[in-house]
C-alpha positions, -999 to +999 in steps of 0.1 A: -052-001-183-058-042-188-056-056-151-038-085-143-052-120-164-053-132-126-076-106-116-103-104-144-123-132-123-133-108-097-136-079-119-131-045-118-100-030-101-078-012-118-039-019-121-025+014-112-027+027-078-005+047-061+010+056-025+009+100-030-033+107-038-042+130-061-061+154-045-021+160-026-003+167-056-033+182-070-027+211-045+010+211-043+008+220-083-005+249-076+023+259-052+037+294-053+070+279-053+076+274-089+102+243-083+076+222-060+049+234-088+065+222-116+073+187-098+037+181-089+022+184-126+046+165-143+041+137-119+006+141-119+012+139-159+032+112-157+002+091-133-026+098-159-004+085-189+009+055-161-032+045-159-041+043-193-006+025-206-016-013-215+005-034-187+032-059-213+045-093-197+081-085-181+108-099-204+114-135-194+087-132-163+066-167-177+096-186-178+109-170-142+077-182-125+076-217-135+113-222-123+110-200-092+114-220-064+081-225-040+089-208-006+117-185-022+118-149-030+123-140-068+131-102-068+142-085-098+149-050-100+150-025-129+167+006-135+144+032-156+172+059-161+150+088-154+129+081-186+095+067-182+099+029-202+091-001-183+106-017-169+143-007-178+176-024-174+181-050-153+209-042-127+199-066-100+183-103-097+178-127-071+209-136-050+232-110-068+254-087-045+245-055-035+253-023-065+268+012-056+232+023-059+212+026-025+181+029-043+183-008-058+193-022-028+165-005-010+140-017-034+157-050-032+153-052+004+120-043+006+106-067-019+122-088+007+106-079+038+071-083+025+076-113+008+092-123+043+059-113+061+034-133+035+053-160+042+060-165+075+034-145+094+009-160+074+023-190+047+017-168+018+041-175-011+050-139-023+018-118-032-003-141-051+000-174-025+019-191-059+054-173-055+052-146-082+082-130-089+086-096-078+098-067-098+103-033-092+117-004-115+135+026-099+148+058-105+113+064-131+112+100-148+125+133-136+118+145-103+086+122-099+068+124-068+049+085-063+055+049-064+027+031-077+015-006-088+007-010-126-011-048-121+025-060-126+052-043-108+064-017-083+074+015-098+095+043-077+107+076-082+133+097-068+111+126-051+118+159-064+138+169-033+118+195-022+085+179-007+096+142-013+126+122-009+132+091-026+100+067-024+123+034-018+130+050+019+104+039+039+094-001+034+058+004+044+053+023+010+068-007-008+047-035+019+018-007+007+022-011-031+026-046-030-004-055-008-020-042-040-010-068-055-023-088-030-056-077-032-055-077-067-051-119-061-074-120-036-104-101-031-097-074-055-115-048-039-131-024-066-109+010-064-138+037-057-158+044-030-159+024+005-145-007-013-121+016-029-111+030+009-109-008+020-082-014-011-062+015+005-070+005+037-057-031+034-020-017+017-019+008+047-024-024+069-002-051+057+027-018+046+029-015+082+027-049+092+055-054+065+081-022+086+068-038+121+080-078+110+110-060+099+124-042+129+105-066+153+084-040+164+051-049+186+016-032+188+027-004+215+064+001+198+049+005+161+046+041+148+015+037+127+029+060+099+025+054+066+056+070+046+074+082+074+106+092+061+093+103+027+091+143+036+121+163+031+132+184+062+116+215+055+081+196+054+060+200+086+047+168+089+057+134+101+043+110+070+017+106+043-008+088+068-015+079+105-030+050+114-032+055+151-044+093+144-061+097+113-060+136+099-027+148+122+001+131+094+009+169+082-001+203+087+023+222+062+016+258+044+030+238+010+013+209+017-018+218+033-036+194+063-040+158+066-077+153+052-079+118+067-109+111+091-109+087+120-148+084+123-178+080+098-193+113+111-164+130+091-168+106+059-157+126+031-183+128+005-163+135-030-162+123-066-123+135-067-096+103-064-122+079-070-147+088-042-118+101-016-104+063-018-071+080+000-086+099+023-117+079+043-092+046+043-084+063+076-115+050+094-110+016+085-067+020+098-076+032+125-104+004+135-074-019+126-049+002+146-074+000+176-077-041+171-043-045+168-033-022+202-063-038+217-051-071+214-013-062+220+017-080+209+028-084+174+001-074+154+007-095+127-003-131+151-035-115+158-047-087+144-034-091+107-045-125+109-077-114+110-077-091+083-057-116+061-084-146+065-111-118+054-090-112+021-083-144+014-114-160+026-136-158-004-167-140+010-161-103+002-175-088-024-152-064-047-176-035-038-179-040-001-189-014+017-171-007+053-200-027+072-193-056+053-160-060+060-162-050+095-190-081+098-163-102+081-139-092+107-160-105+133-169-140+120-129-139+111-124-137+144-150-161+157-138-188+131-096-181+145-098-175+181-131-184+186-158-165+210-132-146+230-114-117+234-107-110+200-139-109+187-149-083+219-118-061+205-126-063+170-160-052+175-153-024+201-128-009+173-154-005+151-181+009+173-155+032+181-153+042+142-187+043+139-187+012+114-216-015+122-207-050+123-239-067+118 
């Protein structure tokens, strides 16, 4: 897939990337439950063709931008119809009323609430700091289990109702999918390896940021879950990911056990989903969990702060490793709050990941 025009500066990130890994659906398709099979490999299916489809302007989307007012959210959402064109019809725009289907209203909303967060937590106009519209399509293929970001847009689908509900449920998967975006604009973060951790990583980060701004949660009243929600009843397990406790998200006989590791003595070692991109982003969420409980309050003033000046401050480069973002956290720190408390709590939570910072 051709990345975004915007991103070909930095290089090498690709457009599609996706909230449910790989290596998950990998296993559910081979599920003795024919239903929850048959789900998984077609989505899985649909997610290879998704990656190597060449990303088309959205009709009307150069125009929108150069009359979308600075400061001002310009949400568009799409209805796919269960097929798999982008983006679909249109059934709602900026400032329309709310449509008898919960789904658009949902993605509506939640194109809000992280648009709300960029801005006012940190005076970013929508995802690229030049107020890009946002779209979304919903309701994409049959039964398909992911949302994902194709360099251009959000894309949802229903769940298959067995494993996974509808993917416009929780707003930290759509704050997650569109902080691809944001990296995409900002540091772009090459999607393998550490760097490729660090791109899931940051969407974990700011997709929770995006669910605590929304209910007015603090530090200590956050949930740290990632997709919580998304699991059908019969699921044992709580969400995709946890931030506070890397590798405890779900232990299911379907689903299998969280893989996520909390320390780089567990760093997973694999060439599967790009170098286990998914899975060892839990060391870095929970070095930013630990940060942003450390420092308490909201942990977008403090904590995300920090991580946002280290996206958008120019220094990274796309294939940082984990020790170089950890040191960027700590000059971050130095350069915001200067030579106090923060920097101690940023570079305890590290220590206590086992990530360097010099």
């Amino acid at each position: 897939m051709t990345p975004h025009t915007a991103s070909r500066t930095h290089g090498a990130s690709p457009a599609f990337c996706s909230i449910v890994p790989p290596h998950l659906l990998e296993h559910l398709a081979h599920s003795s439950d024919p239903a929850v099979a048959a789900a998984a490999r077609r989505t899985l299916i649909a997610d290879a063709a998704a990656r190597t489809f060449r990303v088309l302007p959205l009709p009307g989307a150069a125009p929108t931008l150069a009359a979308a007012e600075a400061g001002r959210p310009h949400r568009t959402v799409y209805d796919c119809g269960h097929g798999t064109d982008l983006p679909g019809e249109r059934v709602r725009a900026e400032g329309e009323e709310a449509t008898g289907d919960a789904t658009v209203n949902r993605a509506y909303a939640g194109l809000g609430a992280t648009f709300d967060l960029f801005l006012d937590a940190f005076g970013h106009d929508s995802i690229d700091g030049a107020g890009l519209p946002l779209h979304a399509s919903v309701h994409y293929d049959e039964k398909y289990g992911n949302a994902f970001w194709n360099g251009e847009q959000m894309v949802f689908g229903d769940g298959d109702g067995e494993i996974f509900l509808d993917f416009t449920l929780p707003v930290d998967v759509i704050g997650h999918e569109l902080a691809h975006g944001f990296t995409q604009y900002t540091a772009n973060l090459e999607y393998f390896g550490q760097s490729g951790a660090l791109n899931e990583s940051v969407s974990d980060v700011f997709g929770s940021l995006v669910k605590q701004y929304a209910r007015g949660q603090n530090a200590e009243e956050a949930d740290w879950l990632i997709g919580e929600g998304l699991f059908s009843p019969a699921v044992e397990g709580t969400a995709l990911r946890s931030m506070k406790a890397p590798g405890t998200a779900y232990d299911d006989d379907v689903l299998g056990k969280d893989p996520q590791p909390a320390h780089m003595d567990d760093y997973v070692r694999t060439g599967r989903d790009n170098g286990g991109v998914h899975i060892n982003s839990g060391i870095p969420n929970h070095a930013f969990y630990l940060v942003a409980t450390g420092l308490a309050g909201n942990a977008w003033e403090r904590a995300g702060r920090i991580w946002y000046d280290v996206m958008t401050g120019g220094t990274l480069t796309p294939d940082a490793r984990f020790s170089e973002f950890a040191a960027a956290t700590v000059e971050a720190a130095k350069a915001r709050f200067g030579d106090g408390e923060e920097v101690k709590v940023v570079h305890r939570a590290w220590t206590t990941v086992g990530v360097p910072t010099t």
